[in-house]
N, C-alpha and C positions, 0 to 999 in steps of 0.2 A: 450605550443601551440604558434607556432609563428605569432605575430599579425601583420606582417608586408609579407605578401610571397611573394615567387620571383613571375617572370611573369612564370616560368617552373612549379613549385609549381601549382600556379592558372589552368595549362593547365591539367595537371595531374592528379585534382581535376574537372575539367571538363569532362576526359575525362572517370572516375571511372562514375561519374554520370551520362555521355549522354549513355555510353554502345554500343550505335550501331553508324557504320560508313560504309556512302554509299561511294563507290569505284570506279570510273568508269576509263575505258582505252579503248580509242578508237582511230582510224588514220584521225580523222577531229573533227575540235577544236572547229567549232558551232555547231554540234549534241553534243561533250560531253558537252558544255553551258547548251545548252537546256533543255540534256537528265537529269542533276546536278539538274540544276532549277526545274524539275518536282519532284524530291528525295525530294528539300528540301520544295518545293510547300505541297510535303505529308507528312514533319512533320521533317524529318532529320537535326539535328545541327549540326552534324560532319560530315565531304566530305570531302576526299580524292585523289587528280588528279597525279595518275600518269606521272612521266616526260615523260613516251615513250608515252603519247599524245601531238601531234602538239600543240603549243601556252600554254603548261601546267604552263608555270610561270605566263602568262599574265592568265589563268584565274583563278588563284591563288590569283594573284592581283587584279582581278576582285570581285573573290569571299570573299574574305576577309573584303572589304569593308562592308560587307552587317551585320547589325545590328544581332545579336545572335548567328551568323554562327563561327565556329571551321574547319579552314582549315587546313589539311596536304598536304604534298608533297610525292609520293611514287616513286618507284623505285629510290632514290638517292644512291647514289654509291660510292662516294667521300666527303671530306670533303668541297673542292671547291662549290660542286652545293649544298651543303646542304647553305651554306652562300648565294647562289644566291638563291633559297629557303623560304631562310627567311628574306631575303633584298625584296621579293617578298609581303612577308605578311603570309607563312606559319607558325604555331603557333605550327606543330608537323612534325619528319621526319622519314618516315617509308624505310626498303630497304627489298628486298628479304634474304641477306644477314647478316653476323656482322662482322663491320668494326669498330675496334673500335676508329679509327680517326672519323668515321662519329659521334660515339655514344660521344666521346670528344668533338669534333665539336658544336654538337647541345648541348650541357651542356654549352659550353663556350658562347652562344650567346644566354643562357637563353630558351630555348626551349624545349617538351618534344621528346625524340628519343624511336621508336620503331625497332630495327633493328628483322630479320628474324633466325631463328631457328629451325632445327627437332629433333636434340636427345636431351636429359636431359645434354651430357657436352656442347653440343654448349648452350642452354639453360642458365646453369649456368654461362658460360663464360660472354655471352653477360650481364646476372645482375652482374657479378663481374667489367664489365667493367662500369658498371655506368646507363646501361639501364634503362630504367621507366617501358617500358615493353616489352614481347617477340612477337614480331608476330610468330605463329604458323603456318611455312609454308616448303616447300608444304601441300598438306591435309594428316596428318599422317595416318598410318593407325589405323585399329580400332576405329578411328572417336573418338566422346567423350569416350571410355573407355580408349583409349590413353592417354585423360588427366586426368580422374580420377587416372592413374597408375602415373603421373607425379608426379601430385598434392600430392600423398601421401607423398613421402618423403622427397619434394620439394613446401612445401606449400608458400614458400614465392613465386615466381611466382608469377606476373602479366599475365596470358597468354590472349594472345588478336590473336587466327584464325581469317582468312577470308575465303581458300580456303576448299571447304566443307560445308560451311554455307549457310541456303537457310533460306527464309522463315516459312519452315512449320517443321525445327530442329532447330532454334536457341535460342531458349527455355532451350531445354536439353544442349545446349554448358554452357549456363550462369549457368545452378544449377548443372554443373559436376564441375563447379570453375573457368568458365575463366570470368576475369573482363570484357571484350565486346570482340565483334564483327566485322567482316567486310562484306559487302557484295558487290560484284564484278557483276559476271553477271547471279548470281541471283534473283538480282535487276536490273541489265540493262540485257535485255536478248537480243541478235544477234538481235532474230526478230523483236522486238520492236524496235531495234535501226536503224536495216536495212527500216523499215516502217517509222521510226521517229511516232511512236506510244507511243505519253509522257503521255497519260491520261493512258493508261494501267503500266505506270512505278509510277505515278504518284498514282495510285488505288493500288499497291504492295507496295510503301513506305508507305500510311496510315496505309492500313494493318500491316506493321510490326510494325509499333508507336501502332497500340490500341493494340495488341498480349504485345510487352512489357510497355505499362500503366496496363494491369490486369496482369501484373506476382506478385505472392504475394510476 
């Protein structure tokens, strides 16, 4: 047992435990504030900003700040912006992609990296390259039987979807084997965000915290 972990270590261990991660990406950088704030108002310790949101570093930085909060950085693409990143305060680096400069990158500057993946060899490639864990993306198909079939002869897999994941299935994701979650705009939904309607984003993140406190 190592009694001493890295700060990657620590995050990696946070991120098996927290399970879910709210996602947002939006084209104005004080609704995605806001719309975050209401996620984490309803319970959320992991959040994820997208770079293709306006001011994404600065509210990376912003958010980081904040006492129990677990920030990622998504869409990063380079190695370059994963260090601008985490020179930010991002503590994990997620990409659509697997790059595995990115997935060096973020190793080398103590961080956890989630790079992107749909077949079993991109999959494996990205954990040979040093990955923590895979983002499952786009939404495969077959949904979670998809990953039951992975998971078979590929148990080691961290697999961590976003695309596909709602509220009222992300239950069945975590007992088919994937270690968490993301949720995008099934958590921020258009309308709610076109309204600036955070108490109903707000009333969907509790729900998904007491859904997973009673999972046995």
């Amino acid at each position: 047992m190592n009694m001493n972990p890295t700060r990657r270590e620590k995050v990696v261990q946070a991120i098996l435990k927290r399970k879910v991660s709210a996602i947002i990406r939006t084209d104005d950088q004080q609704l995605a504030a806001e719309a975050m704030s209401a996620a984490v108002d309803g319970g959320f310790e992991m959040i994820e900003f997208t770079l293709t949101t306006p001011g994404a570093m600065e509210l990376i930085s912003t958010f980081s700040k904040r006492s129990g909060l677990l920030v990622g950085a998504g869409t990063v693409m380079t190695a370059g912006v994963t260090r601008e990143a985490v020179s930010a305060g991002a503590s994990f680096i997620v990409s659509p992609i697997c790059d595995p400069t990115v997935v060096a990158e973020a190793a080398r500057l103590d961080v956890a990296s989630i790079p992107g993946a749909i077949t079993p060899t991109e999959m494996e490639h990205a954990y040979r390259f040093g990955a923590d864990f895979v983002k499952v993306f786009p939404e495969p198909p077959g949904g979670v039987d998809f990953i039951r079939a992975i998971r078979g002869p590929l148990p080691h897999l961290r697999l961590f979807p976003t695309a596909g994941v709602t509220p009222d299935n992300f239950i069945e994701w975590l007992d088919a084997g994937c270690v968490g979650v993301g949720f995008v705009r099934s958590l921020f939904e258009p309308n709610d965000l076109k309204s600036r309607n955070f108490l109903a984003i707000r009333s969907r993140a509790t729900k998904i915290m007491d859904r997973l406190r009673a999972r046995p």
